[in-house]
N, C-alpha and C positions, 0 to 999 in steps of 0.2 A: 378394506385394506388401503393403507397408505399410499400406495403407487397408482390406484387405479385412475389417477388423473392425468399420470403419465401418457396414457394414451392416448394419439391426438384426433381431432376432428375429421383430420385431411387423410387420415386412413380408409380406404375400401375396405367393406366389411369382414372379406375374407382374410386382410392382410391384417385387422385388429383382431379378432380371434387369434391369431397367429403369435400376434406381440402380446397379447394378455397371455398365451400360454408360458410365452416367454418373458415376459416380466414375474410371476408368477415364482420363478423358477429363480430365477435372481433374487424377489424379494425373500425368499425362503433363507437364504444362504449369509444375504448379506444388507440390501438396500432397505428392507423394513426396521429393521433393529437399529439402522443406522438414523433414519428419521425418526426415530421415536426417540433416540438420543440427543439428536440436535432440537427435538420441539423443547428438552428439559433445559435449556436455557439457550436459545437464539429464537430471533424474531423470523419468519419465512413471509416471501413474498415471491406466487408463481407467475409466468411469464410464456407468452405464446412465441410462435415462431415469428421472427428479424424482429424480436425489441428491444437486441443484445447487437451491438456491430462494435466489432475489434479491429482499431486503428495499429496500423504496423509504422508508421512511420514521424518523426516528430514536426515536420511540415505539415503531414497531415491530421496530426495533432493541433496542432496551433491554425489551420485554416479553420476547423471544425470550430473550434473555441469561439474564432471572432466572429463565425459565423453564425451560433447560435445565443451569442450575448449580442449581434444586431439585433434579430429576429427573437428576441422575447420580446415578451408584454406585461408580463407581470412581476418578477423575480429574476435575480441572477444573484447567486453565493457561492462566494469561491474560498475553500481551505484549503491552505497551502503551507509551507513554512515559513517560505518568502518570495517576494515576485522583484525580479532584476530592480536595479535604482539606476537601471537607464534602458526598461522598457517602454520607452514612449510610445509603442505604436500600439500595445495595450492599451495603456492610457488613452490614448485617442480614441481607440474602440469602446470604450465604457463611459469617456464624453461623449460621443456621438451617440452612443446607444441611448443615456439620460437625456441628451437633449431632443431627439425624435421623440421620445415617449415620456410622455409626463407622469404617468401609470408607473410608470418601471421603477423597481425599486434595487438597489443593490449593497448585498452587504459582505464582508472582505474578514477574514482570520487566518491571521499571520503568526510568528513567533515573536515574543517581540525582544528578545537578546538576538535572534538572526535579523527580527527586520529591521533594529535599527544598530546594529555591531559598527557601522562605519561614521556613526554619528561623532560628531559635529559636519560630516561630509553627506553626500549624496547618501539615500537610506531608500526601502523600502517605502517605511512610512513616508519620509518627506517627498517623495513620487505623489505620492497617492493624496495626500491632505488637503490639494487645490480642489479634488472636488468635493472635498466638505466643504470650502467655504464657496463653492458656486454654487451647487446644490442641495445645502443642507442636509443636517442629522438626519430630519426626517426620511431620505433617500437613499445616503450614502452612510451606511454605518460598516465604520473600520477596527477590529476590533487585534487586541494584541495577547495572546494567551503566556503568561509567564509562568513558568513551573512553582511549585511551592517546596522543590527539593532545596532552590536558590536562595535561601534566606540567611538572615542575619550575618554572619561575618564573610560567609561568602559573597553575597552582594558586592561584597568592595574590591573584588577579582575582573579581570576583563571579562567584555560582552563576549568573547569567543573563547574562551575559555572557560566561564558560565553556561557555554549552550553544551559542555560537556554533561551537565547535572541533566539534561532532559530539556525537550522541545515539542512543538507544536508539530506534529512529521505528516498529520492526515493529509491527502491530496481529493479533493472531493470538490466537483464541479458542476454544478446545479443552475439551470436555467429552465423555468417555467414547468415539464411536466418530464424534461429528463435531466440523467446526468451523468458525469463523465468518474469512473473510479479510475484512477493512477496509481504512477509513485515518480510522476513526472513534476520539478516548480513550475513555475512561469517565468521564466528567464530564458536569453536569448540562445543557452546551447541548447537547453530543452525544446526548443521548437526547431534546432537548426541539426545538429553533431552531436545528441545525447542520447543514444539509446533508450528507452524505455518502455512501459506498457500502458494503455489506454483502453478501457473500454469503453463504449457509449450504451445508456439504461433508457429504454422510454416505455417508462411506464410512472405513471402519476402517483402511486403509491408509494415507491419504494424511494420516489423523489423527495415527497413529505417527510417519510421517514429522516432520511440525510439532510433534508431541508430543518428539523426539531432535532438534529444531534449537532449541527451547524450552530444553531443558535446557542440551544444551552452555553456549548462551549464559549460561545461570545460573550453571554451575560455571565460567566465567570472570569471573565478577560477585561483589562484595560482598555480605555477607548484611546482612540487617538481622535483628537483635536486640533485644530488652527488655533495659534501663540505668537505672541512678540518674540518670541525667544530666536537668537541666532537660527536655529535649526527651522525654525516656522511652525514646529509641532510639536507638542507634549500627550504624552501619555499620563490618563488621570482615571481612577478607581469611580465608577457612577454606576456600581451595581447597582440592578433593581433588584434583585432578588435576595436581599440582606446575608449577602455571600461574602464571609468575612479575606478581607488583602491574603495573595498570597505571600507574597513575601511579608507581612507582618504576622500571621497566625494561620499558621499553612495547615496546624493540625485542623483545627477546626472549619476551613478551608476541604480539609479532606470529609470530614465527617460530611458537610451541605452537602458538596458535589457526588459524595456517595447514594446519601438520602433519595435527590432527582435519577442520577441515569439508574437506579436500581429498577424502576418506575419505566423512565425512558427504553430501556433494554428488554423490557418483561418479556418471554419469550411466545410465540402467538402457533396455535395449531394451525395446520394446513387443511383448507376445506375440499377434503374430499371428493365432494361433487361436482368441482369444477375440474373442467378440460384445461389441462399445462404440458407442455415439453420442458423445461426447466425451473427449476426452484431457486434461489437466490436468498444466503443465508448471512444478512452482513452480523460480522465479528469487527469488538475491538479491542485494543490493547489499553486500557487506562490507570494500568499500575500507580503513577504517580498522584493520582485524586479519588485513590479509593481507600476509604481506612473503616475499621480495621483488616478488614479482609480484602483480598482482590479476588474480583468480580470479573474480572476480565474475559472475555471470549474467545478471541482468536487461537490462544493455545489449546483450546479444552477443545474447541473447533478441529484444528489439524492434527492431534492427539489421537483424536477419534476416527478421524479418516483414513491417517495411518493405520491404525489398529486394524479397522475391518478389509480395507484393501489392501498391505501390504503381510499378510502374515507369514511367518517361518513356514509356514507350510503351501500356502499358493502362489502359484505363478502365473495367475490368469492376470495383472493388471502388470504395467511398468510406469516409473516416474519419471520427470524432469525436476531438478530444482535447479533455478539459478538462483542469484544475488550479487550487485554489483559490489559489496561489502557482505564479504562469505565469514560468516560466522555464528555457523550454526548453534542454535539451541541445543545441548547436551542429548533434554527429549527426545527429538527429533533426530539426530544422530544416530543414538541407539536403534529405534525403531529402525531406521533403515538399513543399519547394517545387521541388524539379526533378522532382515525380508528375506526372502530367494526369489522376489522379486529382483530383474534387470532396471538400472537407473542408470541415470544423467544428471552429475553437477557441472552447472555451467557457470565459469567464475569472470571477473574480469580478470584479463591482461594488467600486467603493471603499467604495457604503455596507454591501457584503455581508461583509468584512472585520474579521474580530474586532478588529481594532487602530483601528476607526474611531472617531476623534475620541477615542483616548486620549494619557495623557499623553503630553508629549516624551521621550525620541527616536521611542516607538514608532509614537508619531501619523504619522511619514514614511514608514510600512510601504505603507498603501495606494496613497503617489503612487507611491513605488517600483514598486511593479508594473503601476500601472497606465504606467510610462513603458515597464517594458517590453513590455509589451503591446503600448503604441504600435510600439516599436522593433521587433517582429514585424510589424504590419501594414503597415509601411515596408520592410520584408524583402517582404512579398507582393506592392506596386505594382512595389519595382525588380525581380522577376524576370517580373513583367508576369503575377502568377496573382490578380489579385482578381477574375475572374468565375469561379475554381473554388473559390477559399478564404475562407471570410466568417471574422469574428471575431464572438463575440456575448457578454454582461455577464448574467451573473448578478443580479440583485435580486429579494428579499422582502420589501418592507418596507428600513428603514434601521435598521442596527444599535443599540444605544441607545436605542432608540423603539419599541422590542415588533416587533423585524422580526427577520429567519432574517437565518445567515452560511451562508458559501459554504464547504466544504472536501472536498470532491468532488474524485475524482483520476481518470483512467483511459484508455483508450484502446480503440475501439472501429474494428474494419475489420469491413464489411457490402457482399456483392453491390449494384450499382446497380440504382437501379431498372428501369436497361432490363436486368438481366441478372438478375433476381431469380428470376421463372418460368421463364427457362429451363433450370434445372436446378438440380439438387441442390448448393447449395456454401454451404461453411461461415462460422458466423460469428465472429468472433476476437475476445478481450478482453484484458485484462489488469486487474485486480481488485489489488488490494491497499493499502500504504502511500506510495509513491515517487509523487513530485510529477512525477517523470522531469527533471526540473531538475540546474542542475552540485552544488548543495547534495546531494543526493539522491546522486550517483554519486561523493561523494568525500568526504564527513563521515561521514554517517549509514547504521547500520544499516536496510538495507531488505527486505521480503519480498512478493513480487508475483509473481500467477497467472497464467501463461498459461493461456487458455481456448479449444481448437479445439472446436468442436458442430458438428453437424448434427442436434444434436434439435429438432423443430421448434416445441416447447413453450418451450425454455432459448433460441430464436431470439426468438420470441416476448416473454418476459419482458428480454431484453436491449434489445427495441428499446423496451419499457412503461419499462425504464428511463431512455433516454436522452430519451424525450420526456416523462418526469415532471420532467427537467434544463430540457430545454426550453419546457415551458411557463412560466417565470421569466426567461427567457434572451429577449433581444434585441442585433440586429444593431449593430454601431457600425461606423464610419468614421475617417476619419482627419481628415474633418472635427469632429466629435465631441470630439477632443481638444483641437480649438483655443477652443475656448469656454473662459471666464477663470476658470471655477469647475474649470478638468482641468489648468490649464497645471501643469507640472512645473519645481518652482525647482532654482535650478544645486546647491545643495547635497544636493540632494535625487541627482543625476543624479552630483553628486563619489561621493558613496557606491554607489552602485549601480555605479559606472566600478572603486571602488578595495577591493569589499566584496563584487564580483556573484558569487564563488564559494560566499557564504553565502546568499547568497537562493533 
């Protein structure tokens, strides 16, 4: 049986008898058919207890960071989308960390329409280029992934308005034998005023893993280089892997990179006979470099989860989702509103919205969501579930005004409370970068964890997290949105009707 590894070491023999009658009894119903579905295409990798720790806070975020790129010794890779162009105290943590150790190796993947958008000014890359040329390729390799959606006549569009076609969005943080999954960058609100989520992995396998989806991505990517050029840095094509330009021949671009992660992805059975409290199921989104088919994971991942825990007919589990950019995949919508399952969407606030009160066009970012937001809790009254499905707003403060943003992603299935004591059953997440939006499963590269436990510590710290979301978080109505300071203008509602694949 599939689960019998669930059971841990650290049980007294009377209390595991007890848990195998009851696991037993769970996997009959649900958690066996659910692992046999995810060995048909995801990778698994199980994990004992504390080698999962969930960071709540983004100081403590960014302490953790420079504390574990000191303290390597052999590796640090970081995927991101883009890292500040005036995080210097990064920078200094990653010179200091190469020049202590001469062993250490580090390599960087960025977007490279976000990392270098402000170019001929301060960039991303031109941060970052000095330590190529102090430390050489050999050490520092900076790599820039560009969509292959970007090509020919679009190329001649701005860089921010290009990064609409699709981006670099994984957040995956890798030093020596752990690593960090997000959906946090490396820039200065993210460590300081940015809500998000973090969790830390230590275990040497699942590091490897991320460390060989890290790279591919790279040697499909641009490198950046030291140049004469005004800027000091060009990006130049030096695939090894006879991986044809994306932006010159993106089909054929799609077919390589199809070929490898089919290979890279292949999905791995769970050994049995080893003792685990948790399983760890990484999914990803790589719509944009798969052809002809998409391959992709993550939604066949949360597809499948839904289905077996949330169904019309049970009410033993309930859910969380948030997203600091709510816009649900259709899928995933229906499923939850045809559950009797109880849930929780948790949205950003308009004031919680990095885009609040800036310039035009971006200034329309907040009504945008929040219309769709509305247009979810209008989804909840016609199927007649708002006494199981609340919506609730994010705010700390107002953006602009010394207050937190919202960027918090994930999804959370947890036993009811009337079903909580009664026996041993797991709690489910998902951790990573993806909004779970249509933007998310059809632009942008994504990478997001599934998370099965029954440790009761990683239970624990799961639910400290969802109620450190919550204590900022309040309920809204659909009354709520008719007050004159929420109304949503028709241009606002034309874009969202003729753009919502981007959002």
């Amino acid at each position: 049986m599939l689960l019998k590894g669930f059971i841990s070491r650290e049980l007294i023999p009377g209390a595991q008898n007890e848990l195998k009658g009851s696991l037993q009894r769970i996997s009959d119903h649900a958690l066996d058919d659910l692992l046999l579905g995810l060995s048909q295409f995801a990778p698994s990798f199980v994990l004992n207890k504390e080698k999962i720790t969930v960071l709540t806070e983004p100081k403590e975020f960014f302490f953790t960071l420079k504390n574990k790129i000191l303290n390597a010794r052999r590796r640090v890779f970081l995927s991101t989308l883009y890292i500040g162009k005036s995080e210097y105290e990064l920078y200094t943590v990653l010179h200091k960390a190469l020049s202590l150790n001469m062993d250490l190796r580090v390599s960087i993947l960025m977007d490279a329409l976000r990392g270098t958008r402000e170019a001929p000014g301060p960039t991303s890359a031109s941060l970052l280029v000095p330590l190529i040329s102090l430390f050489g390729r050999h050490r520092v390799d900076i790599c820039m992934y560009h969509t292959p959606n970007s090509s020919g006549l679009k190329r001649i569009l701005p860089s921010r308005v290009n990064e609409c076609w699709g981006v670099q969005h994984m957040k995956i943080y890798g030093f020596d034998d752990e690593v960090i999954l997000s959906g946090a960058n490396l820039s200065c609100e993210y460590f300081t005023n940015r809500q998000d989520r973090y969790h830390l992995f230590s275990s040497p396998q699942l590091t490897d893993f991320y460390a060989t989806i890290h790279q591919f991505i790279s040697s499909i990517s641009y490198k950046l280089v030291p140049s004469d050029s005004p800027e000091k840095m060009a990006l130049v094509w030096l695939s090894d892997t006879n991986c044809p330009e994306p932006t010159k021949d993106p089909e054929n671009f799609r077919r390589h990179s199809t070929s490898v992660l089919l290979k890279l992805l292949k999905p791995t059975p769970i050994n049995t006979n080893e003792v685990f409290s948790t399983i760890v199921y990484p999914l990803f989104q790589f719509s944009p470099i798969f052809k002809p088919y998409d391959f992709s994971t993550e939604k066949k991942g949360i597809c499948l989860i839904l289905d077996t825990f949330l169904s019309s007919q049970s009410t033993d589990y309930d859910w969380i989702l948030t997203s600091g950019y709510f816009n649900t995949d259709k899928d995933y919508s229906k499923r939850l509103l045809t559950s009797s399952s109880k849930g929780c969407v948790i949205v950003s606030s308009q004031q919680a919205n990095s885009f609040y009160n800036s310039p035009w066009p971006s200034k329309m970012i907040p009504s945008a969501y929040s219309f769709l937001a509305e247009r979810f809790l209008l989804d909840v009254y016609k199927a007649n579930k708002q006494d199981n499905i609340h919506l609730e707003e994010w705010k700390n403060g107002c953006h602009g005004e010394g207050g937190w943003t919202y960027h918090a992603k994930g999804l959370w299935i947890m036993p009811s409370q009337e079903n909580e004591d009664k026996g041993r059953k797991p709690y489910i997440t998902f951790i990573g970068s993806s909004n779970f939006s249509r933007r998310s499963h059809s632009l942008d590269l994504e990478a997001t964890a599934l998370i099965i436990t029954f440790d009761t510590e990683l239970k624990k710290s799961l639910r400290d997290e969802i109620e450190n979301f919550r204590n900022y978080s309040k309920k809204v109505d659909l009354s709520d949105f008719s007050s004159p300071d929420r109304k949503t203008g028709w241009f606002v509602k034309l874009c969202v009707w003729i753009l919502g694949k981007m959002f």
